[in-house]
N, C-alpha and C positions, 0 to 999 in steps of 0.2 A: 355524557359519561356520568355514573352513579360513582357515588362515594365509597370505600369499602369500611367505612364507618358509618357508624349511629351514634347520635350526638342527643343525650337528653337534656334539656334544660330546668334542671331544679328552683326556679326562681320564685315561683308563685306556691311551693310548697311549703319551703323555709317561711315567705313571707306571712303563710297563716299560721306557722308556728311562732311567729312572734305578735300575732293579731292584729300583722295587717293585712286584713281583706278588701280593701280599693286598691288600685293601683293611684289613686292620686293622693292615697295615705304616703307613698313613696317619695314624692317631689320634692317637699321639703326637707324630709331628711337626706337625700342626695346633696339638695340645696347647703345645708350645714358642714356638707363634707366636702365643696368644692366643686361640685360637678352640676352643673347648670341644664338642665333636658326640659323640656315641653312635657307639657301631660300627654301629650299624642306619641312623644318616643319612648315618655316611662311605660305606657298603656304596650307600644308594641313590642319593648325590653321583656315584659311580665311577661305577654300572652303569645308571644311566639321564640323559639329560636333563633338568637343570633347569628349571623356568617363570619362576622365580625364585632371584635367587641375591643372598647377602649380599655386598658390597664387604668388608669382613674375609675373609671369606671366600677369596674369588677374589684378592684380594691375597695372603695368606697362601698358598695353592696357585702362584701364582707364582712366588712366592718360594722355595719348596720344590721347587720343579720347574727352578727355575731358565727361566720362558720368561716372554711375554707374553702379555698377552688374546688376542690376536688367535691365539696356536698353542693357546689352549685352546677357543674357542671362534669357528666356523665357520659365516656366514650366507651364504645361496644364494637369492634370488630364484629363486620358480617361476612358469616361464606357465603361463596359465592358457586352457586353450583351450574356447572357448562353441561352441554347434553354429553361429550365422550368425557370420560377421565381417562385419565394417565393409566396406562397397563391395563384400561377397559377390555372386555371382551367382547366390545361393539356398541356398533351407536344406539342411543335410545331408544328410535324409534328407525326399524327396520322399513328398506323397501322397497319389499317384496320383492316382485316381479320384477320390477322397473331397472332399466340396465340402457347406458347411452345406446349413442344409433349413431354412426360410421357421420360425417357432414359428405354432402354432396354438391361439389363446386362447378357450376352451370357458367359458363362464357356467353355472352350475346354474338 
């Protein structure tokens, strides 16, 4: 099942706006704030999208970035388009010729 959102992760944007370009510029100051991660979760925090995310966390990067939720993280409704819609005047893609055929039930 697809999402019918889009989820951007602003993290690695903010963080060269404040000139940090490693992500292991990151640890420590997390470290300061309370929030304890490995270089390999800061590393996959920056360079990928979360599914889930701790509230320590994301307050802590906040805080450190100096922004709010809303510039670290970006939701976008997607349409979603089906081949009929609603009140269509048919399906997308016609066909043709092709029309069932009666079944034919055979007994042994």
């Amino acid at each position: 099942m697809t999402s019918p959102y889009t989820v951007t992760w602003n993290l690695r944007q903010l963080m060269a706006t404040q000139n940090l370009f490693k992500t292991t510029d990151l640890v420590p100051l997390l470290a300061e704030k309370g929030v304890a991660l490995s270089r390999e979760q800061v590393f996959r925090l920056v360079t990928q999208t979360p599914i889930r995310l701790n509230l320590d966390v994301l307050g802590a990067l906040c805080e450190i970035l100096a922004c709010t939720p809303n510039d670290l993280i970006h939701v976008d409704r997607v349409t979603l388009s089906g081949d009929v819609a609603v009140n269509d005047n048919g399906p997308l893609h016609p066909i043709g010729d092709l029309r069932p055929v009666p079944a034919t039930i055979r007994r042994p």
